[in-house]
C-alpha positions in Angstrom: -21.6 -132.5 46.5 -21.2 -128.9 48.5 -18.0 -128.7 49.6 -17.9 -127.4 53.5 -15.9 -125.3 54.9 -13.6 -126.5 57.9 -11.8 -125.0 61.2 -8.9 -126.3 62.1 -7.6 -126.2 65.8 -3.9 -126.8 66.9 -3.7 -129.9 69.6 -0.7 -129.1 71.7 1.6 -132.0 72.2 5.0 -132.2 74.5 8.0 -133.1 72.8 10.4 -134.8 74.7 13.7 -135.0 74.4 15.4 -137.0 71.5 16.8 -139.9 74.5 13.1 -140.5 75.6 12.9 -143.1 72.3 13.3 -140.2 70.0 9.8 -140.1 70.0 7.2 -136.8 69.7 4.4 -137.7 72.7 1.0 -136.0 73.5 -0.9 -137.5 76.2 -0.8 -141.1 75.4 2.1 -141.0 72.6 -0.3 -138.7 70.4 1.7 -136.4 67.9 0.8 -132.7 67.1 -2.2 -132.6 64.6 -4.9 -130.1 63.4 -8.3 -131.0 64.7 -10.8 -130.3 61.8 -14.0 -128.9 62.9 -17.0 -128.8 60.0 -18.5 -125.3 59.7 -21.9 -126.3 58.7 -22.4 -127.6 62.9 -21.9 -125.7 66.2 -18.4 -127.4 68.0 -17.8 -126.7 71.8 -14.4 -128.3 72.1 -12.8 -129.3 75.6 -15.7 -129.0 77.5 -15.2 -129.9 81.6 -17.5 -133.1 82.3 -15.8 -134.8 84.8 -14.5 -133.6 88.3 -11.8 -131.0 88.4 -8.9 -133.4 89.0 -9.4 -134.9 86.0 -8.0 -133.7 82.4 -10.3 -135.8 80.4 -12.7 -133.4 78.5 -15.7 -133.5 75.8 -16.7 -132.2 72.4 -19.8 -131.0 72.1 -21.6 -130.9 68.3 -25.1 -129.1 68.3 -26.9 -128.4 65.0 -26.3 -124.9 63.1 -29.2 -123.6 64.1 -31.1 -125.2 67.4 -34.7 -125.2 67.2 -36.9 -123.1 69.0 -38.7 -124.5 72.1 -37.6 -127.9 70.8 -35.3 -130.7 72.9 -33.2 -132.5 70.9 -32.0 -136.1 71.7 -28.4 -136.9 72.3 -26.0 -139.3 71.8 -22.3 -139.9 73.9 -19.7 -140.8 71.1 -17.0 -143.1 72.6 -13.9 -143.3 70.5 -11.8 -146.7 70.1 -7.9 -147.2 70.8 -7.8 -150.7 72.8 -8.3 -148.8 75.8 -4.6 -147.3 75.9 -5.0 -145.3 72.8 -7.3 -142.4 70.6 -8.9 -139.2 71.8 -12.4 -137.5 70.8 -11.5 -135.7 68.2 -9.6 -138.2 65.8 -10.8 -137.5 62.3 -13.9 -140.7 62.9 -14.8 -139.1 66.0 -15.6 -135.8 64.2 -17.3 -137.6 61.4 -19.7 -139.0 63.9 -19.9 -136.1 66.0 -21.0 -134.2 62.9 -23.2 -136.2 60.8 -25.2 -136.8 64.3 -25.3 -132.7 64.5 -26.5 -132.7 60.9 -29.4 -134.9 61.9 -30.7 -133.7 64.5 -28.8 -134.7 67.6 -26.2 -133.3 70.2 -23.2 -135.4 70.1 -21.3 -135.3 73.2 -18.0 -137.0 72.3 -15.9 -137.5 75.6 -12.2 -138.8 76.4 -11.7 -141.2 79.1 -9.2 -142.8 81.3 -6.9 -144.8 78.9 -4.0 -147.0 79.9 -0.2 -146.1 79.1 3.3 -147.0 79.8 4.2 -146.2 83.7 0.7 -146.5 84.8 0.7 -148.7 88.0 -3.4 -149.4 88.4 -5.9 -150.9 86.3 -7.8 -148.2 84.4 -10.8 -150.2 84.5 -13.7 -149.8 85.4 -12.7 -146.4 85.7 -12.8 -146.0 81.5 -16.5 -147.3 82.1 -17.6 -145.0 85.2 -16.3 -142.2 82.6 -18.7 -143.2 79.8 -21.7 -143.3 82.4 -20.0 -140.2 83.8 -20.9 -138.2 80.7 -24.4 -139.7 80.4 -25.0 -138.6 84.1 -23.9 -135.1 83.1 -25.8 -134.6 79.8 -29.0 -135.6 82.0 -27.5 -132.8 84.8 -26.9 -130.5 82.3 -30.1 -131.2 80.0 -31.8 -127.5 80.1 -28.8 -125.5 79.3 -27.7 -127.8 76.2 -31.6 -128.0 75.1 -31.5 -132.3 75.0 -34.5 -134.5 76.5 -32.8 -136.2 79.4 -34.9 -139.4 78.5 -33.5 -139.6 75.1 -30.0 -140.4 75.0 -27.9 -142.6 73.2 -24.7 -143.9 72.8 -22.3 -145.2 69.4 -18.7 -146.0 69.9 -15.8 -147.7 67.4 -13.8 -150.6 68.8 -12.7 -150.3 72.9 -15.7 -147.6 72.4 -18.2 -150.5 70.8 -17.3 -152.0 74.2 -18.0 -149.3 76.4 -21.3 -147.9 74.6 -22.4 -152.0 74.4 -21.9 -151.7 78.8 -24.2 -148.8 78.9 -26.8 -150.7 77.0 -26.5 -153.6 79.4 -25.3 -152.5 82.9 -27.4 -150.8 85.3 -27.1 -150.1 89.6 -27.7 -154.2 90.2 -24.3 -154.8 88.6 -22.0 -152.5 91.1 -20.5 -151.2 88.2 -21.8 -147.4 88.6 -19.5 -144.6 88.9 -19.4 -142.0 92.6 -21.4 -139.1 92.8 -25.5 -138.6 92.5 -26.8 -142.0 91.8 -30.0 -140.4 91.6 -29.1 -139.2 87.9 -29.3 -142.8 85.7 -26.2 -143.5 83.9 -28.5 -146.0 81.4 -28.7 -144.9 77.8 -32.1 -146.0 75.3 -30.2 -147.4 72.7 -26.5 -148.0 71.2 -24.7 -148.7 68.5 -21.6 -150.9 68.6 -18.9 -150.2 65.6 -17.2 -153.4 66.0 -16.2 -154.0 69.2 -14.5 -156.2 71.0 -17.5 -157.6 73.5 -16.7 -161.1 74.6 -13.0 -160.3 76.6 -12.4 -164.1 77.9 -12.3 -165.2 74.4 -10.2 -162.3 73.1 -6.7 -161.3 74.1 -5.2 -160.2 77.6 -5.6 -156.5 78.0 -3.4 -154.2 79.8 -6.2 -152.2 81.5 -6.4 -154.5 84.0 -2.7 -155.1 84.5 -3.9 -159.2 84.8 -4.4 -161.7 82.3 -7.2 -164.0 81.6 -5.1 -166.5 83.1 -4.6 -164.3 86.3 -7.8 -162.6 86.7 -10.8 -164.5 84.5 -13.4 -162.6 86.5 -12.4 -159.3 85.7 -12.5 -160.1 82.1 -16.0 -161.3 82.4 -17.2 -158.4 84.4 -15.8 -156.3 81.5 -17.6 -158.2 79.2 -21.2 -157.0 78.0 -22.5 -160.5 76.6 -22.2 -161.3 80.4 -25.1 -158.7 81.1 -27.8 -159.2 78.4 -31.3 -159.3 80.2 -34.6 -158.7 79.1 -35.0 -154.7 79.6 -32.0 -153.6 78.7 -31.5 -150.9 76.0 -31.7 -151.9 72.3 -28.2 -152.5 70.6 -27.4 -152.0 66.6 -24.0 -154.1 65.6 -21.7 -153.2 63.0 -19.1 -155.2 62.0 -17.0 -156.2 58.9 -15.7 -159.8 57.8 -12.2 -158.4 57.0 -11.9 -157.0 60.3 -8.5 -158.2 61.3 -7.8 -156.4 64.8 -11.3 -157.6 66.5 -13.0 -160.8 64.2 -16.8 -160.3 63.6 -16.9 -163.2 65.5 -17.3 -161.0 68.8 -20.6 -158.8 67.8 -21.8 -162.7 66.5 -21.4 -164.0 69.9 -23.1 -160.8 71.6 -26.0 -161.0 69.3 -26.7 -164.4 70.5 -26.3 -163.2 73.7 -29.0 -160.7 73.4 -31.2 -162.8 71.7 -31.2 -165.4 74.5 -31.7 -162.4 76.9 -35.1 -161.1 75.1 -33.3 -157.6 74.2 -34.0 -156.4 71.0 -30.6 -155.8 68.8 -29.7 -155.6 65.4 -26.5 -157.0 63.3 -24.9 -155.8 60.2 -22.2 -157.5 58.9 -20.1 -156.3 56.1 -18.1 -157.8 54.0 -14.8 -157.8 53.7 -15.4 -154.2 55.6 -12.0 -153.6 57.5 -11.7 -152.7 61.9 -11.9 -148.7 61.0 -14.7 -146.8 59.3 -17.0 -144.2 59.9 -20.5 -143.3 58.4 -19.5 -142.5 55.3 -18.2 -145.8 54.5 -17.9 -145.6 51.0 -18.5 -149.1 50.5 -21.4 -149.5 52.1 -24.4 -147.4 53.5 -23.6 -147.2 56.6 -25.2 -144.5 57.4 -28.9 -145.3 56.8 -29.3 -147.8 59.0 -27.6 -146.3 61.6 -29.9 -143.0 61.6 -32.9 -145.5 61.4 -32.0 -147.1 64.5 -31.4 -144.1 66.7 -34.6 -142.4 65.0 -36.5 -145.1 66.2 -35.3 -145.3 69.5 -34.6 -141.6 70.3 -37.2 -139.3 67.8 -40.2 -141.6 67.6 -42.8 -140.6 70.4 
């Protein structure tokens, strides 16, 4: 195997003082790290994609070497963290970023708003209007970054599986679209769920809603992408493992059914004993494969 040759880039973090818990915090309780960057793709860290008030930025991962009079298809990479935790360029986030780079797609892999201690609002739907957000803007932005703005994708890990599953599922007839120009489609062609949790009634109370299932059961429904599956929506690959012990495979079994009965075409892997966090170079299990077939077939074929 050829070794590659990495970048590293210094996250700055806020230290706080040793009464605030003792703790080291940056952003959401993140510690200082060094973001590792593959050489053999083209990186556009901390890119703007949402309005100016917001400190939420992108990655962007282009092949080495774009083609010439070419549009590529993209995909938005939506990182997990239970929706109060993770950022875009966690050491998965880059692996995905990457190895879509490497095959022939722009990876756009955002940050979005996240719950954490203090905050007095729900942050959903906001996280969501984020996620369609950056769809909207890759479409907006389509000629500059060479992508086809009707080829776009979407793959997120855990609270991302979620978010990248809603994309799939939601479109203007659910009120769930985010301001600004609603004449730019927020809808992706395809996704690919990394074990996510999809079915919120039957899975714990969350703290982006700042309610409880008890509280607020609507709100966890309308969160909920097995509560949008309709014949039309975009297809959806589902990736889970048995030993999963932070979101049971028993949520992407549930939304498969749910597709099915919708008519919407979907696919589920399951694999065994596979634990809640991997990437696509699983080494237990091709991962990778099947997850280049899918988006081949739904974003490359004519």
């Amino acid at each position: 195997m050829t070794a590659l040759a990495l970048t590293r880039v210094r996250v700055p973090c806020l230290v706080l003082a040793a009464a605030l818990a003792g703790g080291v915090a940056c952003g959401a309780d993140k510690k200082e790290r060094a973001v590792v960057f593959p050489e053999d793709v083209r990186v556009d860290p901390d890119v703007a994609y949402l309005p100016p008030d917001r400190k939420q930025k992108a990655d962007l991962y282009f092949p080495r070497e774009m083609p010439a009079g070419k549009k590529l298809p993209a995909v938005v990479v939506i990182h997990g963290g239970g929706f109060n935790d993770g950022d875009k360029d966690r050491r998965r986030e880059v692996n995905i970023g990457a190895n879509l780079a490497r095959h022939g797609y722009v990876g756009m892999s955002i940050d979005y708003k996240l719950w954490n201690k203090g905050v007095k609002s729900p942050t959903w739907p906001q996280s969501l209007h984020d996620a369609k957000m950056a769809v909207r803007w890759l479409r907006q932005n389509a000629d500059r970054l060479g992508i086809d703005p009707g080829r776009i994708g979407a793959i997120g890990c855990s609270a991302g599986g979620n978010l990248v599953s809603m994309l799939a599922v939601t479109g203007p007839a659910d009120g769930l679209e985010p301001p600004g120009d609603d004449t730019v489609p927020t809808g992706v062609q395809c996704a690919v769920d990394f074990y996510g949790a999809v079915d919120l009634l039957n899975y714990h109370d969350m703290k982006m809603f700042l309610k409880t299932r008890e509280e607020d059961p609507e709100v966890y429904r309308k969160a909920s992408p097995v509560s949008y599956c309709t014949r039309g929506d975009a297809p959806v690959l589902l990736v889970h493992g048995t030993g999963d012990e932070t979101v049971d495979v028993s949520q992407s079994e549930t939304f498969a059914k749910a597709l099915a009965a919708g008519g919407v075409e979907h696919e589920l892997i399951v694999i065994p004993d596979a634990p809640h966090t991997f990437d696509l170079d699983y080494e237990a299990f091709d991962v990778k494969t099947p997850v280049f077939t899918f988006l081949d077939k739904h974003l490359k074929q004519p």
